[in-house]
C-alpha positions in Angstrom: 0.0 0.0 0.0 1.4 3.5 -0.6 1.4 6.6 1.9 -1.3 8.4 -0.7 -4.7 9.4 0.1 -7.6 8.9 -2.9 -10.3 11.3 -3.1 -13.1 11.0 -5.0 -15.2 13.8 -6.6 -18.8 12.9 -7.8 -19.1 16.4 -9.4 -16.1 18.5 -10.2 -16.7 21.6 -8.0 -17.5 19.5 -4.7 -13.3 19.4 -4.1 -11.8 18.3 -0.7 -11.6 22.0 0.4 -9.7 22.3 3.8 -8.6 18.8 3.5 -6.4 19.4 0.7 -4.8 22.5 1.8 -4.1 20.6 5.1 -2.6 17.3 3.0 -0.7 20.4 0.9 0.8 22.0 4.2 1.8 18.3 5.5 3.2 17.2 2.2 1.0 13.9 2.2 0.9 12.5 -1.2 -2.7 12.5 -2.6 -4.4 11.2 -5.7 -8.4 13.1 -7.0 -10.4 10.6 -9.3 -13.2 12.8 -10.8 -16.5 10.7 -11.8 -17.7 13.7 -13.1 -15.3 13.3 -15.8 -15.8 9.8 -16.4 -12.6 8.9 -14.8 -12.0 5.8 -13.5 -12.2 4.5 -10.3 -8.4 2.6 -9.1 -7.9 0.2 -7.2 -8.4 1.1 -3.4 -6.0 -1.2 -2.0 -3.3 0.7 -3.8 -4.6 3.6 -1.1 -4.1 4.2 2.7 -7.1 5.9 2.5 -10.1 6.9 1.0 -12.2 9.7 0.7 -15.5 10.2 -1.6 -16.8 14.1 -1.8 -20.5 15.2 -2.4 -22.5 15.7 -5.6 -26.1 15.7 -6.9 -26.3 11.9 -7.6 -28.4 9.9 -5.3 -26.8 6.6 -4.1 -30.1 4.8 -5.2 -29.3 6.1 -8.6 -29.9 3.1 -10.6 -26.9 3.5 -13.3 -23.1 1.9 -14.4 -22.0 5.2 -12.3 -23.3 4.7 -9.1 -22.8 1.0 -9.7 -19.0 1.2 -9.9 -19.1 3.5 -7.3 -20.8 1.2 -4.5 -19.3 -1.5 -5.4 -16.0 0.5 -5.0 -17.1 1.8 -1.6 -17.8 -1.8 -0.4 -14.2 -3.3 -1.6 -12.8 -0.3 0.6 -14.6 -0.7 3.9 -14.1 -4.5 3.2 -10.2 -4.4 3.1 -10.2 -2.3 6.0 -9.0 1.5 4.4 -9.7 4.2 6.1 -12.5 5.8 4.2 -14.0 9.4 4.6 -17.4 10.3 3.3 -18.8 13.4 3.1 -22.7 14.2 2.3 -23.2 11.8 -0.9 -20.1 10.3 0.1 -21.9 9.3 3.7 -24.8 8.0 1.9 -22.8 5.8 -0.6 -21.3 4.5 2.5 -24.3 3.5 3.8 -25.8 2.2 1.5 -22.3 0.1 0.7 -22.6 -1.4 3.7 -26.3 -2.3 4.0 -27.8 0.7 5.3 -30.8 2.6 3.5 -31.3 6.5 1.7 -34.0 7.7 1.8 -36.1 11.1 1.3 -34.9 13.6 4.5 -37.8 14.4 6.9 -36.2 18.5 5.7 -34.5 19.9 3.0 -30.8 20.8 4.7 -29.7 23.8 2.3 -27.2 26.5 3.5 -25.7 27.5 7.2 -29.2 28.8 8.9 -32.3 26.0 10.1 -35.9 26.4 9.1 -36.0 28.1 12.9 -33.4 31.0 11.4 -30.6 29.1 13.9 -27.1 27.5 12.4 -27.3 24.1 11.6 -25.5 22.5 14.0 -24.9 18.5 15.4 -24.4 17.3 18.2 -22.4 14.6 19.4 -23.8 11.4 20.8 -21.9 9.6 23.6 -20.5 7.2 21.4 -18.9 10.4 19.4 -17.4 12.0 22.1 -15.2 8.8 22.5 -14.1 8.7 19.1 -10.6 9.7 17.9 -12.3 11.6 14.5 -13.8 14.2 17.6 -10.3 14.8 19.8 -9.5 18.2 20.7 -13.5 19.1 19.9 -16.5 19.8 21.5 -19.6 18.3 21.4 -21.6 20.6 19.0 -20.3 22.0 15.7 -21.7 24.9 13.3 -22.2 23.1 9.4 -23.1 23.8 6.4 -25.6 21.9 4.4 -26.6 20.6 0.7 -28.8 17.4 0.3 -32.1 16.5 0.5 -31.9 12.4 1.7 -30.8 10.9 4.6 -30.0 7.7 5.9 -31.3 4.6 7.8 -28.8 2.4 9.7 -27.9 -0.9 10.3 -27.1 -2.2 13.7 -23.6 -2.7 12.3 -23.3 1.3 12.1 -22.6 3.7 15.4 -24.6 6.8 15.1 -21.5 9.6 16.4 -23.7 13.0 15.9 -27.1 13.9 15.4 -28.9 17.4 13.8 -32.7 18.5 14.8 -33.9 18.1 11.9 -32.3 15.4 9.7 -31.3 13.1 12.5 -28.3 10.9 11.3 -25.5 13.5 10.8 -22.4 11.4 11.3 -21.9 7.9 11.2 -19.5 5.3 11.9 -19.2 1.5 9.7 -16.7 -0.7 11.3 -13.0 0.6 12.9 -12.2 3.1 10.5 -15.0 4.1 8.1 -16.7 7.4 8.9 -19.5 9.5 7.0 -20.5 13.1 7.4 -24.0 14.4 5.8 -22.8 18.0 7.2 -20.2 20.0 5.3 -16.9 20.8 7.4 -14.5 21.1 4.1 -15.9 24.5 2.5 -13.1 27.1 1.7 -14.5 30.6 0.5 -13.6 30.2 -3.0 -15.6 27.2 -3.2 -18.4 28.6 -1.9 -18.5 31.1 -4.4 -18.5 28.5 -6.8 -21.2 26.5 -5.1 -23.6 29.8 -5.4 -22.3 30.2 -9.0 -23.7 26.8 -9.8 -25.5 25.4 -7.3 -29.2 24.9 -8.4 -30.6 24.9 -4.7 -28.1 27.4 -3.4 -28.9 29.8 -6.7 -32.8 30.0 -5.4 -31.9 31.5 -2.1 -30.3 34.9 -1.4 -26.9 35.1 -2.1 -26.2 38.5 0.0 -27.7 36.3 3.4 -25.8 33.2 2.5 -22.6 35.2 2.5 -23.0 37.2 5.1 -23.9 33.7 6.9 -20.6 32.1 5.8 -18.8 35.0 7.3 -20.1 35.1 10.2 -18.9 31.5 11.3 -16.1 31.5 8.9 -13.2 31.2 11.4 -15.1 28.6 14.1 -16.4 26.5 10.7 -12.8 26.7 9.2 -11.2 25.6 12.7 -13.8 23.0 13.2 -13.2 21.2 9.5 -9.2 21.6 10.2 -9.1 19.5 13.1 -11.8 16.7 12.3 -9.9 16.6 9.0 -6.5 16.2 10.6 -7.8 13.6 13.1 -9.1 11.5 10.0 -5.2 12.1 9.0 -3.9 10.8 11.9 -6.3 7.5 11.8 -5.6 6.8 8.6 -1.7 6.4 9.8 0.4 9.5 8.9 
């Protein structure tokens, strides 16, 4: 196995953000597959770990794309790699590994709740134990972009809940994690997001912004340390 990390985009401007200015600064070696692009998927076990971004798709998505993917998804969790999910990528996870998506009870779109709060989750007592949360605290400010959710299996460990769309963060296994919450937004690509985002181009830019801003530095530290505690799980 090399020292590499994969990451997986399922559309080309959902990048790993935060996480790849953080593999950048610690010169870890890392590879992006874009599915967007019709690239092709590698072999995982070539990997010491494995992430897989958002996108639009739905993991019950009945095509050769989404195929390839979860079949992908399962050799990874099955060999043991360290695997990252985030939004689509938590729900291929799932889904991988027996689990359910499904229609979300609420639209998640942007940083505020229906209620005018920030999203936020909350840790459950199984979360605050785990390794992904050290140096945290229990509830985090996120952004979100999806409209499904996820049922679990009894083989999954439910690590943080939302108030509105329940199953936020979830753990398969020893190593495998999945986020439906956003933690790896820089500013530039949320620009881009609002550029092309169909559900983000029907709300008001000027409030999303102003938002963003307003939690920048708390949301940036946040995603920098769960990212570098996936880092230091995966081995380096």
């Amino acid at each position: 196995m090399r020292s590499e990390i994969l990451i997986v985009k399922n559309i080309s401007r959902e990048g790993p953000g935060i996480l790849q200015e953080i593999l950048d600064e610690k010169k870890i070696s890392y590879k992006i597959v874009d599915l967007y692009k019709n690239e092709n998927l590698p072999d995982p076990e070539s990997f010491s770990a494995v992430v897989v971004l958002g996108g639009p798709d739905s993991a019950n998505d009945k095509n050769l794309k989404m195929e390839n993917e979860l079949e992908f998804i399962k050799r990874t969790i099955n060999l043991g790699i360290p695997y990252l999910g985030i939004c689509l990528g938590l729900q291929t996870l799932v889904k991988s590994a027996g689990g359910k998506v499904i229609k979300s009870p609420v639209k998640e779109i942007g940083f505020k709740d229906p209620a005018g709060k920030n999203f936020e989750v909350e840790l459950t007592e199984s979360g605050k134990k785990d390794l992904l949360f050290n140096g945290l605290g229990n509830k985090f400010k996120v952004f979100h972009l999806h409209g499904e959710t996820v049922e679990l299996t009894n083989e999954m460990t439910l690590l943080a809940e939302g108030n509105y769309c329940r199953n936020q963060i979830v753990k398969f296994g020893r190593n495998a994690y999945g986020l439906q919450c956003h933690f790896e937004l820089t500013g530039q690509m949320f620009n881009q997001w609002l550029d092309e985002d169909a559900d983000l181009k029907e709300m008001m830019r000027e409030t999303l912004t102003k938002d963003y801003k307003k939690i920048k530095t708390e949301y940036e530290n946040t995603g920098r340390k769960l990212f570098e505690n996936f880092i230091k799980i995966s081995g380096f």
